[in-house]
C-alpha positions in Angstrom: 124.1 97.7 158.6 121.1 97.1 161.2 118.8 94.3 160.0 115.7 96.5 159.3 117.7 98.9 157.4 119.2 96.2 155.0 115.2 94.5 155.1 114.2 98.6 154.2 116.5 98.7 151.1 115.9 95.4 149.9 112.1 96.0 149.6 113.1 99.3 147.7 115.4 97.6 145.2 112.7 95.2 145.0 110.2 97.5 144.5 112.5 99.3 141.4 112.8 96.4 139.6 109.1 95.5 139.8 108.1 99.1 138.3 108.9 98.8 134.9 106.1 97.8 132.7 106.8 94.6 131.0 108.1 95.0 127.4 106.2 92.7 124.2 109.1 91.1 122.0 109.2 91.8 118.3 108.7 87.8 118.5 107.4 84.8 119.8 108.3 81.3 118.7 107.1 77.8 120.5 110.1 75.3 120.7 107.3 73.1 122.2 103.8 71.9 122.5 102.9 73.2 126.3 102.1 76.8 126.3 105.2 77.7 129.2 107.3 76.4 126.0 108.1 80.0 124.4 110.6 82.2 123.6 110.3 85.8 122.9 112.9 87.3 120.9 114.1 91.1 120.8 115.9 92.2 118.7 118.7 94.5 118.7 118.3 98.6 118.5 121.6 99.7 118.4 125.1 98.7 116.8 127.9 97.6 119.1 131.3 95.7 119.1 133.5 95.3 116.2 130.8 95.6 113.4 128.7 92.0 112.0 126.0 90.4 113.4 125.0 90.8 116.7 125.6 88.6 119.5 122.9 86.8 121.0 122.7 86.6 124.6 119.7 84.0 126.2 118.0 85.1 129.5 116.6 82.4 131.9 114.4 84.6 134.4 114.7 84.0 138.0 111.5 83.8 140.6 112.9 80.5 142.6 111.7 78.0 139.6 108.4 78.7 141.3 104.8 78.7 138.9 104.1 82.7 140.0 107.1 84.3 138.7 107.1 83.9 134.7 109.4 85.8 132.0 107.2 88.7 131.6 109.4 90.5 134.9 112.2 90.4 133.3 110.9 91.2 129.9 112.3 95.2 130.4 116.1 93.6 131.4 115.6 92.3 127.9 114.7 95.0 126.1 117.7 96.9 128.1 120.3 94.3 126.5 118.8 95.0 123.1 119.0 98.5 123.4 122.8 98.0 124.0 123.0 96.1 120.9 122.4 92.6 121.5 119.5 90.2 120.2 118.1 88.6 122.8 116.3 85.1 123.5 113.9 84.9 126.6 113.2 81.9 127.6 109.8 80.5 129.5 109.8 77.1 131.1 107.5 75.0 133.3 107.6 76.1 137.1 105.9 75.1 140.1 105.2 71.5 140.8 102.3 69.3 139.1 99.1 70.0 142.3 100.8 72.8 144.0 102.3 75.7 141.9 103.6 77.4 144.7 106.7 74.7 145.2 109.8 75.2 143.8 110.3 73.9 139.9 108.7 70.5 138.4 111.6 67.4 137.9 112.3 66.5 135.2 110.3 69.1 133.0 111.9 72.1 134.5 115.2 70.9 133.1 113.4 69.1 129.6 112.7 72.6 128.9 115.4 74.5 129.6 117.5 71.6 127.4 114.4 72.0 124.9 114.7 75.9 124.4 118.5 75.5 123.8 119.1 72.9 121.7 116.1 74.6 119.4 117.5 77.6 119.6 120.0 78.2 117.0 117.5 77.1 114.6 114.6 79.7 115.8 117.3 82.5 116.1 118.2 82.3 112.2 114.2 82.9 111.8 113.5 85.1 114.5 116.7 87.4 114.3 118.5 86.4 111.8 120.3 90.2 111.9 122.2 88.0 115.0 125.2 85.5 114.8 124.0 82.3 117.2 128.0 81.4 117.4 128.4 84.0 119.8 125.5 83.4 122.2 126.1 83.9 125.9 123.6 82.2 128.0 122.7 84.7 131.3 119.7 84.4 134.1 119.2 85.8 137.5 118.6 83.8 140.6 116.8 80.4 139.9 117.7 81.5 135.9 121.5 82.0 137.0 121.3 78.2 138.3 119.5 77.4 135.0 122.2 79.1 133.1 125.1 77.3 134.4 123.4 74.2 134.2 122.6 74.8 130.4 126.6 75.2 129.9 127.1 71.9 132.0 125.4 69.5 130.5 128.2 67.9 128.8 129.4 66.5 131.8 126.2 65.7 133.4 126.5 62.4 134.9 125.9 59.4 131.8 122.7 58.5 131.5 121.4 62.0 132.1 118.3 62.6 129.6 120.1 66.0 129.1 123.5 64.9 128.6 125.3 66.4 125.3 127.9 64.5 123.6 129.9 67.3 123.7 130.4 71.2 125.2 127.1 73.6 124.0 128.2 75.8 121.6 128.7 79.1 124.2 130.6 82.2 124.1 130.3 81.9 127.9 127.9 82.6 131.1 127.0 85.5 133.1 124.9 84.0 136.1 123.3 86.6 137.8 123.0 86.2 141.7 122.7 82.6 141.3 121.6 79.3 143.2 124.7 78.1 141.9 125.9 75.8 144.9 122.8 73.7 146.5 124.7 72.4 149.2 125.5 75.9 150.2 121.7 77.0 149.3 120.0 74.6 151.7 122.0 75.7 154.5 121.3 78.8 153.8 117.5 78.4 153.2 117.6 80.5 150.1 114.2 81.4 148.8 112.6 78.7 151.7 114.6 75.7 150.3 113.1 75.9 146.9 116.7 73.7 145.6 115.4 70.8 147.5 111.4 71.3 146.4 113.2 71.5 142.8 115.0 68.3 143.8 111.3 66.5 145.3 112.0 67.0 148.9 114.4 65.6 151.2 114.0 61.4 149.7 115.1 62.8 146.4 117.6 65.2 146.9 120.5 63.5 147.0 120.0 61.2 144.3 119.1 64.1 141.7 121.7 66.5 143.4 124.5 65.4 141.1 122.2 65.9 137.8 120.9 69.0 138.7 123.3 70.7 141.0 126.0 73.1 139.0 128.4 73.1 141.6 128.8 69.7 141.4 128.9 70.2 137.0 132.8 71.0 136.8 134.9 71.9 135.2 132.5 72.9 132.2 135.8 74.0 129.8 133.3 77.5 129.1 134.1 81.2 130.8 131.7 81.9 133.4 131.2 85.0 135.1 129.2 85.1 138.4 127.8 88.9 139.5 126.8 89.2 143.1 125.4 92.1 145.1 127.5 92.0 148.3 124.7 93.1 149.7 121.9 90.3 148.7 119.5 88.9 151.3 118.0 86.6 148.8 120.7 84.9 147.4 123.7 85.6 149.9 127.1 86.2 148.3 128.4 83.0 150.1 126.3 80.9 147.6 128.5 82.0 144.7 131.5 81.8 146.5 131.3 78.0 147.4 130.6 77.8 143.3 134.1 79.4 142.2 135.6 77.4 145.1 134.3 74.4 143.5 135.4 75.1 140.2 139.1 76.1 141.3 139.3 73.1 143.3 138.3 71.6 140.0 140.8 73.2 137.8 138.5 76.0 136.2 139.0 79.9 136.8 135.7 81.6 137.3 134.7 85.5 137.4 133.5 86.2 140.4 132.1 90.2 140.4 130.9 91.0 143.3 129.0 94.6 143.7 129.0 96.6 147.0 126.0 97.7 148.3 123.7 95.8 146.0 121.1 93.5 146.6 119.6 91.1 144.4 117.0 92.7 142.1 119.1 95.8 141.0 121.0 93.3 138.6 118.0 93.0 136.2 116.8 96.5 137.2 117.5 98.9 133.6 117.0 101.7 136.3 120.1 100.4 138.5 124.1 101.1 138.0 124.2 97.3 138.5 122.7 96.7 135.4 125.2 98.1 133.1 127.7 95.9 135.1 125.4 92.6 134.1 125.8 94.3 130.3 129.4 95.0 130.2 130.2 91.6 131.9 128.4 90.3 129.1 130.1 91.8 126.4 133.3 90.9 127.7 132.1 87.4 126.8 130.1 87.8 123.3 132.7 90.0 121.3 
């Protein structure tokens, strides 16, 4: 496909995604003190699976951990997933970097928060949406999120010492990373989303010293089932980026989904209006019932 004609349906998929009006959460609870330290809750609107509670799938929103991009875009992929019968969890987070919002993500309280909103989670679940069972969560995010999202289910084998480090594996039903940074190495190469892994990191004196606590590529095997979806077709987040993820986990011993989707991009994956959507909610229930 010519390059303007991929550029052309890019910006449309884009644009699709981007229409839908955000959506207010039945919910709001604070699992901190800064005001980026929310999570809205929706809860579910239809029955599915075997009967019981619900399952209760977390979303970690994309937007290249950068200050602009908050929640609220991905607020109507959230109320899609409740509407096919799951409670859901969105998570906020600090973004941007402390003097210059427009850099990638802010070390270490990108990652404080996203260890933060889980580990308070189950707790603020049984209030929130207590009509959901918290043993059965799946943890999903697009992008930056999806890179958020594998982290969250690594961080039992984060190097010792980490801040984040659990003794032992999060409780998870599994992972659904959505388009994800999921292999920095790969990423930089690349210059996904203008190298916002290594402003994440602090630049190129920092990078390889935090690589190994941030980097989920380098977090294996995690011991929980992980799905990646990929649009074949992604200019943002290039299918090779996942790839060099479930290479790195086979080398490590771990099977990892890998669905890739032809002819879609990046955005149509949190897009309610797109095909590629039900694939993200199917892939998900394979995981949470």
């Amino acid at each position: 496909m010519p390059d303007d004609v991929a550029a052309a349906r890019a910006a449309a998929e884009e644009e699709s995604a981007f229409l839908h009006p955000p959506v207010d959460p039945d919910t709001t609870a604070a699992y901190g003190d800064h005001p980026d330290q929310v999570i809205d809750f929706y809860a579910p609107r239809a029955e599915r699976g075997p009967g019981g509670p619900a399952p209760l799938v977390v979303v970690l929103h994309g937007g290249a951990w950068r200050a602009p991009h908050d929640r609220r875009h991905v607020s109507p992929f959230a109320a899609f997933l409740a509407g096919r019968g799951f409670g859901v969890a969105l998570v906020e987070y600090r973004r941007g970097t402390e003097g210059d919002a427009a850099l990638a993500g802010r070390w270490p309280d990108t990652f404080d928060d996203v260890a933060a909103a889980l580990d308070a989670l189950p707790a603020l679940a049984r209030q929130a949406l207590p009509q959901t069972d918290p043993r059965r969560t799946v943890v999903t995010g697009h992008s930056a999120g999806g890179h958020l999202a594998l982290w969250a289910a690594a961080r039992h084998v984060l190097p010792a010492g980490a801040p984040w480090r659990l003794d032992g594996a999060p409780q998870l039903r599994g992972v659904v990373a959505l388009a994800p940074i999921a292999d920095f190495t790969v990423a930089e190469k690349l210059d996904v989303c203008g190298n916002a892994a290594l402003q994440l990191l602090g630049g190129d004196e920092l990078f390889a010293e935090r690589q190994p606590y941030a980097d989920p590529a380098l977090l294996l095997p995690t011991g929980i089932a992980t799905t990646l979806v990929q649009g074949r077709a992604d200019l943002d987040v290039p299918q090779a980026v996942a790839e060099a993820y479930a290479d790195a986990a086979a080398k490590a011993g771990e099977v990892v989904g890998l669905t890739l989707l032809e002819d879609v991009g990046h955005f149509p994956l949190i897009d309610p209006a797109a095909d590629a959507c039900a694939v993200v909610a199917e892939e998900i229930a394979q995981l949470a019932w």
